[in-house]
C-alpha positions as CSV (number, residue, x, y, z in Angstrom):
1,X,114.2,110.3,-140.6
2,X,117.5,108.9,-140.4
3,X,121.0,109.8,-141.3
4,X,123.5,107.8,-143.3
5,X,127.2,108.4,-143.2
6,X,128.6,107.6,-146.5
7,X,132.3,106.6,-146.2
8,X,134.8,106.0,-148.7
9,X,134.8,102.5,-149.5
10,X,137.8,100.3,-150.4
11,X,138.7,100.3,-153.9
12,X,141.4,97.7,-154.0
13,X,145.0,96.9,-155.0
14,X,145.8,98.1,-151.8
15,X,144.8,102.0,-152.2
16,X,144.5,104.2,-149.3
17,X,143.2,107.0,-150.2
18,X,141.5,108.7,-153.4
19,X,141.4,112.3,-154.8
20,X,137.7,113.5,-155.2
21,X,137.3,113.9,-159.1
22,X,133.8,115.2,-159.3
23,X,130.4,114.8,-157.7
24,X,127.6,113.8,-159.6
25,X,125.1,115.3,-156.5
26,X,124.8,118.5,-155.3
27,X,123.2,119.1,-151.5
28,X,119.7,118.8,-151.0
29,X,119.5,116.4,-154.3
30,X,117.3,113.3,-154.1
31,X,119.6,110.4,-155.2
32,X,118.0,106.5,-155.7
33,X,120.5,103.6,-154.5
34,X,122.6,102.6,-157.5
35,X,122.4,106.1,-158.9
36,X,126.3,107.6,-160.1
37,X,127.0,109.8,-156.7
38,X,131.3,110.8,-156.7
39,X,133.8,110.0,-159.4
40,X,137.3,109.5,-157.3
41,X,140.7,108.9,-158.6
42,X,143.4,106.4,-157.0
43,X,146.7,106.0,-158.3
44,X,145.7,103.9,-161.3
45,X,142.3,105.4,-162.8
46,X,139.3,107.4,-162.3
47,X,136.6,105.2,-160.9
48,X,132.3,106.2,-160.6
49,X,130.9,105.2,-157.2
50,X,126.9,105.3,-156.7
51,X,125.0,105.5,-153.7
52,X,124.1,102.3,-151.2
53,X,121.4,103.9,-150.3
54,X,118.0,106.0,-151.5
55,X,117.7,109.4,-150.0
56,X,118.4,113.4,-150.0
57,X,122.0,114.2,-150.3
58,X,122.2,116.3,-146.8
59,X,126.0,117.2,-146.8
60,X,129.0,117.2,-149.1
61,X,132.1,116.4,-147.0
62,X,134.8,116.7,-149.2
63,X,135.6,119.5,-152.5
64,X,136.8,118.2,-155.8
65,X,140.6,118.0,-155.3
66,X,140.9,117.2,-151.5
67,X,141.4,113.6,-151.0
68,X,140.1,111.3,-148.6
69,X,141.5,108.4,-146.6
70,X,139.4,104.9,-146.5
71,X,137.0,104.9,-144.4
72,X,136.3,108.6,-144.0
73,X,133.0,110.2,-144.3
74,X,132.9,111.7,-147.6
75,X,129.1,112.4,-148.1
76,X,125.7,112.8,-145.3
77,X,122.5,111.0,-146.9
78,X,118.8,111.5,-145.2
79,X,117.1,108.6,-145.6
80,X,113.5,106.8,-144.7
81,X,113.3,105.7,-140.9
82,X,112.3,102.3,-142.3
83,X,115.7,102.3,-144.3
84,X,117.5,103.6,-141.2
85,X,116.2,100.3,-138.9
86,X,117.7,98.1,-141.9
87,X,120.9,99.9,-142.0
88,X,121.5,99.8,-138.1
89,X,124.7,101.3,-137.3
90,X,125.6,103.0,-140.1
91,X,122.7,105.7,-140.1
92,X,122.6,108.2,-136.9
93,X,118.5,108.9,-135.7
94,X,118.1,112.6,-136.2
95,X,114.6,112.5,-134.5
96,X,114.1,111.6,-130.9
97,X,113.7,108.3,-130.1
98,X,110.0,107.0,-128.4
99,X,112.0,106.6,-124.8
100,X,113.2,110.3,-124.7
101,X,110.4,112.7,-123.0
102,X,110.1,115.9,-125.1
103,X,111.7,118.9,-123.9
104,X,110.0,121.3,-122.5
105,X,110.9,125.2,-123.0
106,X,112.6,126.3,-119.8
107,X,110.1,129.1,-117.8
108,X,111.7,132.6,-117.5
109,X,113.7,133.9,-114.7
110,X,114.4,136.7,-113.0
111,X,117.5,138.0,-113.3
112,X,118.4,137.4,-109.9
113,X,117.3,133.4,-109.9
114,X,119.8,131.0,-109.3
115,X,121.9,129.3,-112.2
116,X,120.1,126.5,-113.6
117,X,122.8,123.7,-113.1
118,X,124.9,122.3,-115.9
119,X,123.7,119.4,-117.9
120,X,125.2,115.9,-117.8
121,X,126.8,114.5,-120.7
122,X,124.5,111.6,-120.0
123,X,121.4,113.1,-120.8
124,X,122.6,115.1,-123.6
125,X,120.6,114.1,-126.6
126,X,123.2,112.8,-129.3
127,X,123.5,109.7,-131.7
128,X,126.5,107.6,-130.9
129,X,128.4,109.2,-133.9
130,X,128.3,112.4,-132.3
131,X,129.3,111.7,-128.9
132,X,132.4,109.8,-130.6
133,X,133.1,112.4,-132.7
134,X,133.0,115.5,-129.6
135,X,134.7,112.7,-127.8
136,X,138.0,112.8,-130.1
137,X,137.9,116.6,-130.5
138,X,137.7,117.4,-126.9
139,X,134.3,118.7,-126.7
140,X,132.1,118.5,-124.0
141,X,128.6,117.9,-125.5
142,X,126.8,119.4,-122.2
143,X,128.2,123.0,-123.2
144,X,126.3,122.8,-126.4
145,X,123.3,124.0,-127.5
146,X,121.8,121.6,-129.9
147,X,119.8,122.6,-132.7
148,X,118.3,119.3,-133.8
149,X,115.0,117.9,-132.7
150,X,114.4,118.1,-128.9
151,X,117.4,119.6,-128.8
152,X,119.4,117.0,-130.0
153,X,123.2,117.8,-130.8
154,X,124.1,117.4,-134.5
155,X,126.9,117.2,-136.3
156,X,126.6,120.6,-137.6
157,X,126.4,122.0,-133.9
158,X,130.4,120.3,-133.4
159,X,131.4,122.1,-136.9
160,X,129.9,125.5,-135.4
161,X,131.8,125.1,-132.8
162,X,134.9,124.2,-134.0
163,X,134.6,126.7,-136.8
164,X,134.1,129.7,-133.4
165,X,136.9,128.2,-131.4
166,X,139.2,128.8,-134.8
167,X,137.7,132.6,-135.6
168,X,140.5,134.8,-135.4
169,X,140.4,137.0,-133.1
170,X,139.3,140.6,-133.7
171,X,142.1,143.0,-134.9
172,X,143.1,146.9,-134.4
173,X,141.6,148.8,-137.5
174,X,143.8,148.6,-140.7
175,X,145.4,151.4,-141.7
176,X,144.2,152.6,-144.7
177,X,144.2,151.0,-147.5
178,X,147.2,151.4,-150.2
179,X,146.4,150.6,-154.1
180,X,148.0,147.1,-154.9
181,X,151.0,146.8,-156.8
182,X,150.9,146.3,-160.5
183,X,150.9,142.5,-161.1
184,X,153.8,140.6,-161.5
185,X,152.4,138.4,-164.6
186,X,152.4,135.2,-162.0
187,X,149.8,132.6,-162.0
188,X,149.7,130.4,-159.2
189,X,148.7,126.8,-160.5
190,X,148.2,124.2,-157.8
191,X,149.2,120.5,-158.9
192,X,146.7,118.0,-158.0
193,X,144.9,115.1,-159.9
194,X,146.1,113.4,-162.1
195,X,149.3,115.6,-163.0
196,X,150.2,115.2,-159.4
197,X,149.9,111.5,-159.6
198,X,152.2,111.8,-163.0
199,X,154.9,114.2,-161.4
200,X,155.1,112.0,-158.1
201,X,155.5,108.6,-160.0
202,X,158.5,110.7,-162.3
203,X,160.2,111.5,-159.4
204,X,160.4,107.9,-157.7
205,X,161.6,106.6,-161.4
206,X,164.3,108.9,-161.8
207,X,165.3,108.5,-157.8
208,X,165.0,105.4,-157.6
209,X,166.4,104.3,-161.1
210,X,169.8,104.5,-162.5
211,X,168.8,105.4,-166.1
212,X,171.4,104.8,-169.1
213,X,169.8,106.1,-172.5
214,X,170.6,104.4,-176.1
215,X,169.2,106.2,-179.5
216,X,169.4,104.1,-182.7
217,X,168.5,105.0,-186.0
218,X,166.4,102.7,-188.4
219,X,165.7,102.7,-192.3
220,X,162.1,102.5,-192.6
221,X,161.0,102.9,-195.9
222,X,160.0,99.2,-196.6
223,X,158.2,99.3,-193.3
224,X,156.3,102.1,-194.3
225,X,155.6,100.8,-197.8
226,X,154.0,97.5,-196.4
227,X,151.8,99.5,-194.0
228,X,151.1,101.6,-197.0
229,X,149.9,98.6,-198.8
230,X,148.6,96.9,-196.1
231,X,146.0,99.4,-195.1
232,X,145.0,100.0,-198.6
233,X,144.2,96.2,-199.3
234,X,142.1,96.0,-196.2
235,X,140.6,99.6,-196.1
236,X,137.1,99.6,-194.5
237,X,137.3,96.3,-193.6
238,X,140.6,95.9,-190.5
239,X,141.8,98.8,-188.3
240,X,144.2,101.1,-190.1
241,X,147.6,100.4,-188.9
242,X,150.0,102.7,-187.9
243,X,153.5,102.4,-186.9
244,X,153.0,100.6,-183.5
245,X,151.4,97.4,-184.2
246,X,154.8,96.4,-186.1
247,X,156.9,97.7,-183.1
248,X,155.4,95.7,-181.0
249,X,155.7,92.9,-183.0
250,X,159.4,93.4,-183.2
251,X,160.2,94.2,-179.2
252,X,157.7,90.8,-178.6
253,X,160.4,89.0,-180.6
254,X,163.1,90.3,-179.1
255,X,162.3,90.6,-175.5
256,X,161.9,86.7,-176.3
257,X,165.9,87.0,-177.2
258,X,166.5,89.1,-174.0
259,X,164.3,88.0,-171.7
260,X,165.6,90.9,-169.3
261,X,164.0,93.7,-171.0
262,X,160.7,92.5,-169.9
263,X,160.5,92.7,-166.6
264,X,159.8,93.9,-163.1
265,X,162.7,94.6,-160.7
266,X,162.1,94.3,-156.9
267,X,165.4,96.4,-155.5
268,X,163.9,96.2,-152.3
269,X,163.9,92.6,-152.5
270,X,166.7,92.6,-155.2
271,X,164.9,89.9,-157.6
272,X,164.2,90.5,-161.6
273,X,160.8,89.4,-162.5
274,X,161.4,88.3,-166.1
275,X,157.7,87.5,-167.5
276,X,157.0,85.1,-171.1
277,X,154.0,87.1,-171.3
278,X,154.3,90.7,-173.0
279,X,152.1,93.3,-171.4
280,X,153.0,96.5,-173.3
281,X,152.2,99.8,-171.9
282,X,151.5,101.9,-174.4
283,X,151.9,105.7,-173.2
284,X,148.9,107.7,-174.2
285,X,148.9,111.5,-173.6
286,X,144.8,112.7,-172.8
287,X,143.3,115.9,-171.7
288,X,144.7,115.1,-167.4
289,X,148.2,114.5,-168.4
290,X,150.2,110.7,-169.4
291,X,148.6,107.6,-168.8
292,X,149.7,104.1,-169.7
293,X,146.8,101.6,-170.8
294,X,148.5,98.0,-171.0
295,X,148.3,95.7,-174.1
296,X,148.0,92.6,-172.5
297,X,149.4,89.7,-174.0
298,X,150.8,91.3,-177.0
299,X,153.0,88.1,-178.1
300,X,149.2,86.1,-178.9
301,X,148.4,89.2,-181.5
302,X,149.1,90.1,-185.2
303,X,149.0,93.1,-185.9
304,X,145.3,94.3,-186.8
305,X,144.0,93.2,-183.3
306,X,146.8,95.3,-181.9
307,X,145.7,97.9,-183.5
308,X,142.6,97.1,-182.7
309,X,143.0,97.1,-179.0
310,X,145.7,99.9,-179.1
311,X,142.4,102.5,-180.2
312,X,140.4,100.4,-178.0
313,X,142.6,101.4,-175.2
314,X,143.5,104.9,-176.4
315,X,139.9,106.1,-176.6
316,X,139.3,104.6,-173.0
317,X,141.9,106.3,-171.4
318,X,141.3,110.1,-173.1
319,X,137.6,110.0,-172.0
320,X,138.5,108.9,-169.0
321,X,136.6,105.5,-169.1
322,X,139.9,103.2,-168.9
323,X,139.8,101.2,-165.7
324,X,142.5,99.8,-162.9
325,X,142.9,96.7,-165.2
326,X,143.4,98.5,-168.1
327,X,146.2,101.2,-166.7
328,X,148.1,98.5,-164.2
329,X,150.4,95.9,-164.9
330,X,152.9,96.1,-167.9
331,X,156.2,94.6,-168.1
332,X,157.5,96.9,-170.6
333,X,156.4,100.5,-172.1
334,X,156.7,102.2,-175.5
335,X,156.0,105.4,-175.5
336,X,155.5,107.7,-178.9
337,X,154.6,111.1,-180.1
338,X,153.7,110.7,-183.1
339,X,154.3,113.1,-185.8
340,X,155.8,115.2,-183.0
341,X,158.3,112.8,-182.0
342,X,161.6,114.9,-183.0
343,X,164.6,113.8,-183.3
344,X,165.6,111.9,-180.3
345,X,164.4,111.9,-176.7
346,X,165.2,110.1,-173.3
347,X,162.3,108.6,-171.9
348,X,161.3,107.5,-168.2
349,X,161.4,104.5,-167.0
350,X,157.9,103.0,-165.8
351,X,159.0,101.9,-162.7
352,X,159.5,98.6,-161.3
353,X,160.1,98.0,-165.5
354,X,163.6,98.1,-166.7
355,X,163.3,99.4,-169.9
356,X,161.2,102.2,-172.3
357,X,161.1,102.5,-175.6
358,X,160.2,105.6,-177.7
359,X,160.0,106.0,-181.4
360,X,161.0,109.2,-183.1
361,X,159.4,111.0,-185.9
362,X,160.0,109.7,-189.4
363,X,161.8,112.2,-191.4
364,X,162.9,111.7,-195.5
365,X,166.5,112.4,-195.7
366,X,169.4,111.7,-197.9
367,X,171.3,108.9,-197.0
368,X,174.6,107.1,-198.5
369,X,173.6,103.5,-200.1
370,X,176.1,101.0,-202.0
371,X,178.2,104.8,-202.5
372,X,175.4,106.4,-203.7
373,X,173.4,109.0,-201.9
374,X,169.4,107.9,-201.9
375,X,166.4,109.4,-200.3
376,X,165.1,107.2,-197.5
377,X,162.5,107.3,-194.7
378,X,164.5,107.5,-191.7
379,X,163.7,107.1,-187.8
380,X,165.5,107.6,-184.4
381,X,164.0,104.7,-182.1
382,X,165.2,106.1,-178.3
383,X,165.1,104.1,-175.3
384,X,166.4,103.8,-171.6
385,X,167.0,101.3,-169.2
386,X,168.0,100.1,-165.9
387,X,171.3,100.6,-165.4
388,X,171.7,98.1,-162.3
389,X,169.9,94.9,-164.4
390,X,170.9,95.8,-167.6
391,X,174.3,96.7,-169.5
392,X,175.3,98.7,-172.5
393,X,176.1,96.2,-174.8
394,X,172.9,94.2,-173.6
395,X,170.7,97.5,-174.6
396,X,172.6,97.7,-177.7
397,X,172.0,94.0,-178.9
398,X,168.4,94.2,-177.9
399,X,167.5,97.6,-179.7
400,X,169.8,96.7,-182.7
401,X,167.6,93.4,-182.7
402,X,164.3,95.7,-183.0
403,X,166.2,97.9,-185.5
404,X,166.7,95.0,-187.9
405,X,163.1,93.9,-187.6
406,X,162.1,97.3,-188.6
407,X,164.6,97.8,-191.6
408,X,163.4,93.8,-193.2
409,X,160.1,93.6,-192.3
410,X,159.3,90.4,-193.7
411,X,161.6,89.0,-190.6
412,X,158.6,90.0,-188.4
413,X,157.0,87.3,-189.6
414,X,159.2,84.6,-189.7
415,X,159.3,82.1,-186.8
């Protein structure tokens, strides 16, 4: 029977470590190669990784919520010896090898015999793993007992050791014990996963950003009778559209009038990356907290297959199916609530991007008209940007631009 070490692979795009989301194999489980074994989490997305090999899951090395570095030993696998030969390396023997005599029990002493004399670290029994492992802790392998096979020293002999060496050490008696104070009405929460991820990329936008925000108001009752009429025409038969497909539409157009807004700015290097192509983030709040599944070349689209792929992307991302490709790599964000949108917000910058837009909820209210006062349907569009690439009046222009769109929607369609 062999052993095999199951370490955390790479997962790309340069990630060095990954939270432990769940695992899908408890100890003493038998698991086949290919079979789902631990979903982990990188910066980006949520990712399943199944087993290389075929065998009995031995030992768990890390909880849900701990991360792990690349490259460390996340899970323990027994496996087959002939499977063990074809892995080399990578599985430790756990059995003693055909060259190793078998040990004999030591015959009883009196008390006043002579110490035996201690063992060599050479002819301790222990797989390569082990000795490099005692090695880099500082323990010597011939003051162990092993518990495998022959006597072999295991992995699980170094953790009983350590775990003995770290015992506290024994205390006077407590006094006796005094009832508790009342509670407080405090609950700890520890932030980890995913909403740890979110705070930590917050914090670098608004430190390393110099956000300016800008709130417009747009007219959007013809806007909302087209989509009105537009999803009653094609019921059944197109995705229902909702207010996004035709903001996209206008930033697209107007990005191509401000090339500025959509890009990627590189203040270490102090370059704007202005891109042709339009890969909106579209901010999506799910059961773990925000994430931002990108609408990739949203400038080739009309407006049904962006709704299309907005739901596509939506659904992804809330059961927790979207991938790296999917959550990386937009050059500009909108980000909306909804019905719950209120009246105006400031948004955060998804950094290296320069600019965010968010739409507000759409509210009748009366406004004046040609001196008269009218009911209209009426929206705040809010929005932020990068104060060191982009000025005032260059916000202004580009989200009065939108705001036009928005009020004459037949201009969204106009080349």
């Amino acid at each position: 029977m062999g052993l095999y070490v199951f370490r955390l692979p790479d997962l790309g795009e340069g990630a060095a470590e990954a939270e432990i989301v769940a695992w899908r194999a408890a100890e003493g489980d038998q698991i086949d190669e290919d079979a789902p074994l631990v979903d982990v989490m990188t910066d980006k997305a949520t990712m399943e990784i199944t087993s290389p090999v075929r065998g009995r899951i031995r030992s768990l090395k890390a909880e849900p919520g701990q991360t792990a570095a690349v490259g460390a030993p996340i899970v323990e696998i027994e496996v087959e010896d002939e499977e063990a030969e074809e892995l080399g390396e990578a599985a430790e023997t756990v059995r003693p090898g055909p060259s190793e005599p078998p040990v004999q029990a030591a015959p009883s002493r009196p008390p006043e015999a002579e110490a035996a004399p201690p063992r060599s670290a050479a002819r301790v029994l222990a797989a390569p793993a082990v000795r490099q492992r005692a090695h880099a802790l500082g323990i010597a392998l011939e003051e162990i007992e092993g518990s495998g096979r022959g006597g072999r020293i295991t992995h699980a002999d170094l953790d009983a050791r350590l775990a003995r060496e770290r015992a506290p050490a024994p205390s006077p008696a407590p006094p006796p014990a005094q009832a508790p104070p009342p509670p407080e009405g405090v609950k700890d929460v520890k932030i980890m996963g995913l909403r740890w991820r979110i705070a930590e990329k917050m914090q670098a936008s608004k430190r390393r950003i110099p956000h300016f925000g800008y709130v417009e108001e747009a007219d959007v009752t013809e806007l909302e009778a087209l989509r009105g009429q537009l999803n009653a025409e094609h019921a059944g038969r197109r995705p229902k559209l909702t207010l996004l497909p035709f903001l996209i539409r206008a930033v697209v157009r107007a990005v191509a009038r401000h090339p500025q807004m959509n890009a990627l700015y590189d203040d270490e290097g102090q370059v704007l990356h202005c891109h042709r192509a339009v890969h909106m983030g579209v901010a999506c709040q799910t059961a773990s907290g925000l994430m931002v599944p990108v609408v990739r070349h949203a400038e080739a689209r009309d407006l049904w297959d962006l709704a299309a792929e907005i739901g596509r992307l939506a659904s992804a991302a809330r059961e927790g199916r979207a991938t790296r490709e999917e959550l990386g790599g937009s050059t500009i964000t909108i980000t909306s609530l909804g019905p719950l949108g209120g009246i105006s917000h400031f948004p955060v910058i998804n950094h290296p991007e320069v600019a965010i837009l968010g739409p507000n909820r759409i509210v009748e209210r009366p406004v004046v008209r040609e001196g008269q006062i009218v009911v209209r349907r009426m929206m705040n569009i809010s929005s932020a940007f990068d104060h060191r690439v982009v000025d005032g009046a260059d916000a202004a222009e580009f989200v009065a631009a939108i705001r036009t769109m928005l009020e004459r929607p037949a201009t969204l369609f106009i080349d």
